[in-house]
C-alpha positions in Angstrom: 1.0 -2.3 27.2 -2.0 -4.6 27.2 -2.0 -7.1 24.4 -5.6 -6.3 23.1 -8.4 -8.3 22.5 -8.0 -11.2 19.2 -10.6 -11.7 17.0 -11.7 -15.6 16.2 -9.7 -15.2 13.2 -7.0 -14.5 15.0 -6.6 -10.8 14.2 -5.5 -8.4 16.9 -7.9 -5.3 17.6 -5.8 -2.2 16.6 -8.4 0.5 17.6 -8.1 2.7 20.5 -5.0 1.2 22.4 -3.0 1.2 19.1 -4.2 4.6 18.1 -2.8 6.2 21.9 0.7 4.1 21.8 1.7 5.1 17.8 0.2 8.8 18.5 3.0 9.3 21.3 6.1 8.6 18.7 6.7 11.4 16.1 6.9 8.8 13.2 4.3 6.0 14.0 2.0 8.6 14.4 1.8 9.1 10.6 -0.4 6.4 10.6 -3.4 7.4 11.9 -4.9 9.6 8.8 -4.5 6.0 6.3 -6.5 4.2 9.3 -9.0 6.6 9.5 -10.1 6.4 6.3 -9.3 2.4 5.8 -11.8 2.0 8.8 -14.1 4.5 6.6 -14.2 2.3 3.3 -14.1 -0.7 6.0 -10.8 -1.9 5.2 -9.3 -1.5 8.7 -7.6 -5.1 8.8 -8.3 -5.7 12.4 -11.7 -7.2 11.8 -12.2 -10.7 9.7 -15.7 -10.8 11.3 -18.7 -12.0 9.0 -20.3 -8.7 8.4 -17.0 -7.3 7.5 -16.1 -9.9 4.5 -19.6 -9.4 3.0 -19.5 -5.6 3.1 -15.7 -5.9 1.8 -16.7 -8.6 -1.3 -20.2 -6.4 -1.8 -18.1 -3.6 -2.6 -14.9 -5.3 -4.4 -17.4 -7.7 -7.3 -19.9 -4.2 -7.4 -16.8 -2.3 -8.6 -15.7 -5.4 -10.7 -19.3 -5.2 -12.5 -19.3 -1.0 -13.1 -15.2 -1.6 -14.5 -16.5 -4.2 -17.0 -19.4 -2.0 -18.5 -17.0 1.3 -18.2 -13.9 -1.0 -19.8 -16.4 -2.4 -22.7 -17.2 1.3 -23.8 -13.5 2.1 -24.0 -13.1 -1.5 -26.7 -17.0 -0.3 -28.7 -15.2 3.0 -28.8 -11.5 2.1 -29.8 -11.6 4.1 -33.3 -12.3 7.6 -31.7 -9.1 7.6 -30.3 -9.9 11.2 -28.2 -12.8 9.6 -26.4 -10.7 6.2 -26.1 -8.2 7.7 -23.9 -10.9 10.2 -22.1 -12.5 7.1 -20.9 -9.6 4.8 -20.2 -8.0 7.5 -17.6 -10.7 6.6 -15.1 -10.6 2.7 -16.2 -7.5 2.7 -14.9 -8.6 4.4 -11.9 -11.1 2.4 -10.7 -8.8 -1.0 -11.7 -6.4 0.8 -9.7 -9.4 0.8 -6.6 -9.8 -2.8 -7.5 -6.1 -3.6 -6.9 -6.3 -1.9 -4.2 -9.6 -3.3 -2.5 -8.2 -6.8 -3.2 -5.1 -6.5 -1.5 -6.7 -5.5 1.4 -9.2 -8.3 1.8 -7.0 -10.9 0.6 -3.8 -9.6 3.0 -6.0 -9.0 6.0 -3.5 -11.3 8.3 -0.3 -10.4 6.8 -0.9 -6.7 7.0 -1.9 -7.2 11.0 0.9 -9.2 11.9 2.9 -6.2 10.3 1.2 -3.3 12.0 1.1 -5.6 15.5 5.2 -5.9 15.2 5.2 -1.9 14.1 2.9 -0.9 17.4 4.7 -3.5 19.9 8.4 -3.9 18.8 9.8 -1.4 17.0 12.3 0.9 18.9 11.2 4.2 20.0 11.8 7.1 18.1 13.7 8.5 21.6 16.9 6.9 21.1 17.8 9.8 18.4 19.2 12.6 19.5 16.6 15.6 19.7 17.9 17.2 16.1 17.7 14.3 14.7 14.5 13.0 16.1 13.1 16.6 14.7 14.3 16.1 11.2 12.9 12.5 10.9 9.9 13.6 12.2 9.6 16.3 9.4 9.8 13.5 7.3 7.2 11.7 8.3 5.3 14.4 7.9 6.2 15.1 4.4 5.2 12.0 3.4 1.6 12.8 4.8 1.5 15.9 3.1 2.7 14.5 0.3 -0.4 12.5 0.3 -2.6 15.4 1.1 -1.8 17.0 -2.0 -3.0 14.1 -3.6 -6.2 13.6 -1.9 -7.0 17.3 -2.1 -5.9 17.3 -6.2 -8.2 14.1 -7.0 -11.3 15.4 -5.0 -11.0 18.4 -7.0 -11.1 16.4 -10.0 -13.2 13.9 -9.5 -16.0 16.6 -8.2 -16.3 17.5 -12.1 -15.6 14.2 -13.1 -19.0 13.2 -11.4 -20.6 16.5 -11.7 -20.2 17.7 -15.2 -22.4 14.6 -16.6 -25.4 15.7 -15.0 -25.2 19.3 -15.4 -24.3 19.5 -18.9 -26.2 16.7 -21.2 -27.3 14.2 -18.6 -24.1 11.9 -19.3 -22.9 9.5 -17.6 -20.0 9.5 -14.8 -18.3 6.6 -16.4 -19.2 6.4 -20.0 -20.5 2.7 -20.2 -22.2 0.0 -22.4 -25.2 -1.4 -21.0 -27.3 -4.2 -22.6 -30.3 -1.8 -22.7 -31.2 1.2 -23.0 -30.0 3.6 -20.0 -31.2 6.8 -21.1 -34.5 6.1 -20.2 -36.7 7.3 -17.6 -35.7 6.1 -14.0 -33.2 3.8 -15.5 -30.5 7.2 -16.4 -30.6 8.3 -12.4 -30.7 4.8 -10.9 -27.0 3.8 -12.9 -25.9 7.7 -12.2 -26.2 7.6 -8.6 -24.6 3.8 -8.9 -21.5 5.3 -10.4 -21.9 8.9 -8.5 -21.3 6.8 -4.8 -19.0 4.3 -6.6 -16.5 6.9 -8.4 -16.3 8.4 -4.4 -15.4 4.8 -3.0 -13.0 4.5 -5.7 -11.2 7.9 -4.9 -11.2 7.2 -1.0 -10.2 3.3 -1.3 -7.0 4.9 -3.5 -6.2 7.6 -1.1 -6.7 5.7 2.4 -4.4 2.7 0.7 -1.9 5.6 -0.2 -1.8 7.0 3.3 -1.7 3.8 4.9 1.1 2.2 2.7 3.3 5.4 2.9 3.6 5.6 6.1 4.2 1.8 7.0 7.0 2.6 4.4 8.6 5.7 5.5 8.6 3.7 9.6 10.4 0.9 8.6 13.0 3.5 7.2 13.0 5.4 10.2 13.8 2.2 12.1 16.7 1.4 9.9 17.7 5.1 10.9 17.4 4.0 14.9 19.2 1.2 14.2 22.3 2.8 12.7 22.4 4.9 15.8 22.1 2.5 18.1 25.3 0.5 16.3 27.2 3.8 16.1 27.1 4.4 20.0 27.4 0.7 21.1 30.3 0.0 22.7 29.6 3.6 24.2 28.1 4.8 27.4 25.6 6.4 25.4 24.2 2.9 24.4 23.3 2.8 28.1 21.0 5.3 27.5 19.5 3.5 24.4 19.4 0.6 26.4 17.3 1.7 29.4 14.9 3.7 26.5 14.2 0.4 24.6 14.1 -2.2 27.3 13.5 -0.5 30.8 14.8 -2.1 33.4 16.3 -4.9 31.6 18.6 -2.1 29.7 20.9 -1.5 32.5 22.1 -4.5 33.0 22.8 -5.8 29.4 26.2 -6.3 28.0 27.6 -5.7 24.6 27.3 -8.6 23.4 23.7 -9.0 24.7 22.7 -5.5 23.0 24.4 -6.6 19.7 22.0 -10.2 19.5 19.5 -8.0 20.5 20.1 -5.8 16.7 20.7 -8.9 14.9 17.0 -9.8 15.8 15.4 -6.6 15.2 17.5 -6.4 12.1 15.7 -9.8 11.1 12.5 -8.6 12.3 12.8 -5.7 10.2 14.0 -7.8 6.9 10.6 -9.6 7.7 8.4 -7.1 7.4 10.2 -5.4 4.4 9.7 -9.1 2.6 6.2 -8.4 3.8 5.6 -5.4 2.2 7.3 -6.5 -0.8 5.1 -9.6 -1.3 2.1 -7.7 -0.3 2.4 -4.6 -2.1 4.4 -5.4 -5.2 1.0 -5.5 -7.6 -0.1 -2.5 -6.3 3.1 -0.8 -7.1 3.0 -2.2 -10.7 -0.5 -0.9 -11.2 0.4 2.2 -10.1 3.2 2.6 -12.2 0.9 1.9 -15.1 -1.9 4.0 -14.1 0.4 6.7 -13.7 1.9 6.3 -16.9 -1.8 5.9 -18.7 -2.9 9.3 -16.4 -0.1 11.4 -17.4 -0.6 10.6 -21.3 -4.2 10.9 -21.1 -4.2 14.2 -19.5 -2.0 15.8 -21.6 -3.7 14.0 -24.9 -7.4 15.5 -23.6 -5.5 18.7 -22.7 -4.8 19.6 -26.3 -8.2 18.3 -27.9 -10.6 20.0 -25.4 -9.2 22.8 -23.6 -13.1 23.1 -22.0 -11.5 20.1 -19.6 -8.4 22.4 -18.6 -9.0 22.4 -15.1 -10.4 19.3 -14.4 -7.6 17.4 -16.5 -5.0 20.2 -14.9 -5.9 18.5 -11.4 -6.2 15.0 -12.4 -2.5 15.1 -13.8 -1.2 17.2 -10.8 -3.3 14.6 -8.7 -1.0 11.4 -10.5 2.5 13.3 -10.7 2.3 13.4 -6.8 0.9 10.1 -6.5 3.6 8.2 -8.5 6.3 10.6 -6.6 5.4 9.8 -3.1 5.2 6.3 -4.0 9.1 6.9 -5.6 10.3 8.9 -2.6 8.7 6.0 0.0 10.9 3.4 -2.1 14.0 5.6 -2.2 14.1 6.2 1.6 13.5 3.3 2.2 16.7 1.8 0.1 18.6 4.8 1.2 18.7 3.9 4.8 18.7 0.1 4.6 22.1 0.8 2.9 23.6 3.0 5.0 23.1 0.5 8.1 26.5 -1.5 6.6 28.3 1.6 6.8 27.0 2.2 10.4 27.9 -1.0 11.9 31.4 -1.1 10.2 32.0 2.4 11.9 30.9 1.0 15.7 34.8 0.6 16.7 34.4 -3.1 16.5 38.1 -3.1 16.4 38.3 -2.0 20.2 36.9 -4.8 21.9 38.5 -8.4 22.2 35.4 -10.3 22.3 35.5 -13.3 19.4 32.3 -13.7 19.4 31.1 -9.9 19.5 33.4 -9.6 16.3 31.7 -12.7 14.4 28.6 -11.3 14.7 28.8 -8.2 13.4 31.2 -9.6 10.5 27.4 -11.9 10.1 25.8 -8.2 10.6 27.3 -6.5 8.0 27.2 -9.3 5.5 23.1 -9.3 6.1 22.9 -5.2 5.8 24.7 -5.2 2.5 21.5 -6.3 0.6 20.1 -3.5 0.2 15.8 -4.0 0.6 13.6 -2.6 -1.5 10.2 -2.3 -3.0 9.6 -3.4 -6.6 6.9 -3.1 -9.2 5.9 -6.6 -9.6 9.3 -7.8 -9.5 10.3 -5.8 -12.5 11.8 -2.1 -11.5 12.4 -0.8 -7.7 10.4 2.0 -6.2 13.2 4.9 -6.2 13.9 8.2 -8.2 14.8 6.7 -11.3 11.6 4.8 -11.5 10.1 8.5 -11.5 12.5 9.4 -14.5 11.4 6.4 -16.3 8.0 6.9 -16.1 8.1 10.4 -16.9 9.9 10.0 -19.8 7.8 6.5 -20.3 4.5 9.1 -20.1 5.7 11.5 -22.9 6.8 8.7 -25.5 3.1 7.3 -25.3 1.3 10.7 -25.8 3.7 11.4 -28.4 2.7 8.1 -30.2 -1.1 9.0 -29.6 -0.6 12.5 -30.5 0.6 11.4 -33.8 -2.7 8.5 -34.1 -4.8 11.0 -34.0 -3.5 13.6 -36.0 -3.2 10.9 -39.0 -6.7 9.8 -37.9 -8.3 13.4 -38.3 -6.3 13.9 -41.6 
């Protein structure tokens, strides 16, 4: 496949090549919705051109500016502890756009290195055997419509979130302090329409991130997956066949041992770009896990003082319940599979073949596979099922707290 143009930065261009080559796999391929929107908030990283960092940095500091006045009403505001939390939920939104805008300025060549080694050499999807193939392929797509439920849930939300002011008592989208008075003539539409456009950018940044970050985890699980069935066949003469798939002509003349240095570098590849994501990603997992846990109680908290919110606080729970789960079931798969490659190599029938050197190395294999990789939130707790527990249960002890603030507040 051609190489693709590089961009003074030293980006590659991942546009229309990129978008035909990871369309033809069944996994890759669940890609392609987080690009099209990235490219639609114009956070596509395959472009460090000028125009793109000032549109980027116009939009990240105008967002930094509307979360200061939004954040400042919350602190004025404190006392009221119902309009405190009704105004924090979507503070913590639009910190979590922040988070999420940052990362993808500031990890512009990381996150194209990573994508150019996902499009270029990862193994293709055709080494599984069809029922396989068709099962990880429903999982990829899953994960997208996991995300879909999410994007659909938020716009839902957020189409009364910015609606409602307006209609009702010509409020504000975000409830804000401003050092002068923004009721008046002129002054009330200008800062509406700021925050109308601004909410949007917010809820699409979130989502495209979502959909993007997903699916790069959910690939690099399916390639642990390849990879254990590439070591359970090996010393086969079904490896032939994996061979000639992954590296043509070259395949059908490699040897055992050639094919198992060949796994011990994707296997580092792969460690690579899962230290990548790790590094990358880990604040954005952290804030999620927060604004998840800030959603949840919020929603529930404005649920009981104002059931006129019902639906619109309904949608923006449902909206963060399938957030943080995708996020958990991204992490779990991920650690699922990278543990189950120890198991696959140890199972290879290693113990049939006389080759020293063939035996050291998949001693040195199985040693490497037994750390398990997985995402974190800052460090602090992985990205699995029980994170999903905790939070839940993290969730209800903090609106139980608040529930029992306000009660002793209104008494």
């Amino acid at each position: 496949m051609p190489a693709g143009k590089t961009t003074k930065s030293g980006l590659r261009k991942l546009s229309f090549e990129f978008s035909k080559d990871v369309y033809k796999d069944g996994v890759k391929m669940c890609i392609l919705p987080g690009k099209v929107l990235l490219q639609g908030v114009c956070c596509w990283p395959d472009d460090e051109g000028l125009r793109m960092k000032i549109v980027g940095w116009f939009l990240f500091w105008n967002l930094f500016v509307i979360e200061i006045f939004h954040a400042s009403y919350v602190c004025l505001n404190i006392k009221d502890i119902g309009d405190a939390v009704d105004a924090g939920a979507t503070v913590t939104t639009t910190m979590e756009g922040l988070v999420r805008l940052h990362i993808m300025l500031t990890k512009r060549d990381v996150i194209n290195s990573t994508l150019v080694k996902i499009w270029k050499q990862f193994w293709s999807l055709d080494v599984i055997e069809p029922v396989k193939r068709r099962k990880l392929k429903r999982q990829a797509q899953m994960a997208v419509m996991l995300t879909s439920i999410f994007l659909g849930s938020s716009i839902i939300s957020n189409s009364q979130i910015t609606g409602m002011p307006f209609v009702r008592n010509r409020g504000l989208v975000l409830k804000s302090v401003f050092p002068f008075d923004w009721r008046r003539y002129y002054f009330y539409e200008i800062i509406y329409a700021w925050q109308y456009y601004s909410d949007w950018f917010v809820l699409f940044m979130i989502n495209a991130f979502d959909f993007f970050f997903i699916a790069l985890v959910i690939i690099c699980s399916v390639q642990y997956v390849i990879m254990q069935e590439i070591f359970k066949y090996i010393l086969t003469s079904e490896s032939k066949r994996h061979r000639k798939i992954i590296f043509g002509e070259r395949g059908e003349t490699m040897t055992d041992r050639e094919m198992l240095f060949e796994c011990l570098e994707q296997h580092k590849l792969l460690i690579g770009i899962c230290n990548e994501l790790e590094e990358s990603f880990n604040i954005a997992i952290l804030i999620q896990f927060f604004v998840s846990t800030s959603a949840i109680c919020a929603a529930s908290l404005v649920l009981k003082l104002d059931y006129s919110q019902f639906l619109k606080m309904l949608m923006y729970a449902a909206a963060h319940l399938s957030q943080l789960f995708y996020y958990c079931y991204a992490g779990h798969e991920l650690s699922y599979e990278t543990g189950r490659l120890s198991d696959a190599i140890y199972h290879c029938n290693w113990h049939l073949t006389y080759d020293r050197d063939f035996r050291k190395a998949i001693v040195l294999m199985i040693q490497r596979s037994q750390r398990v990789q997985c995402l974190t939130a800052g460090g602090i707790t992985e990205l699995d099922f029980a994170s999903f527990l905790k939070i839940m249960r993290l969730s209800f002890s903090f609106y139980t707290l608040l529930n029992n603030l306000l009660t002793k507040h209104i008494n």
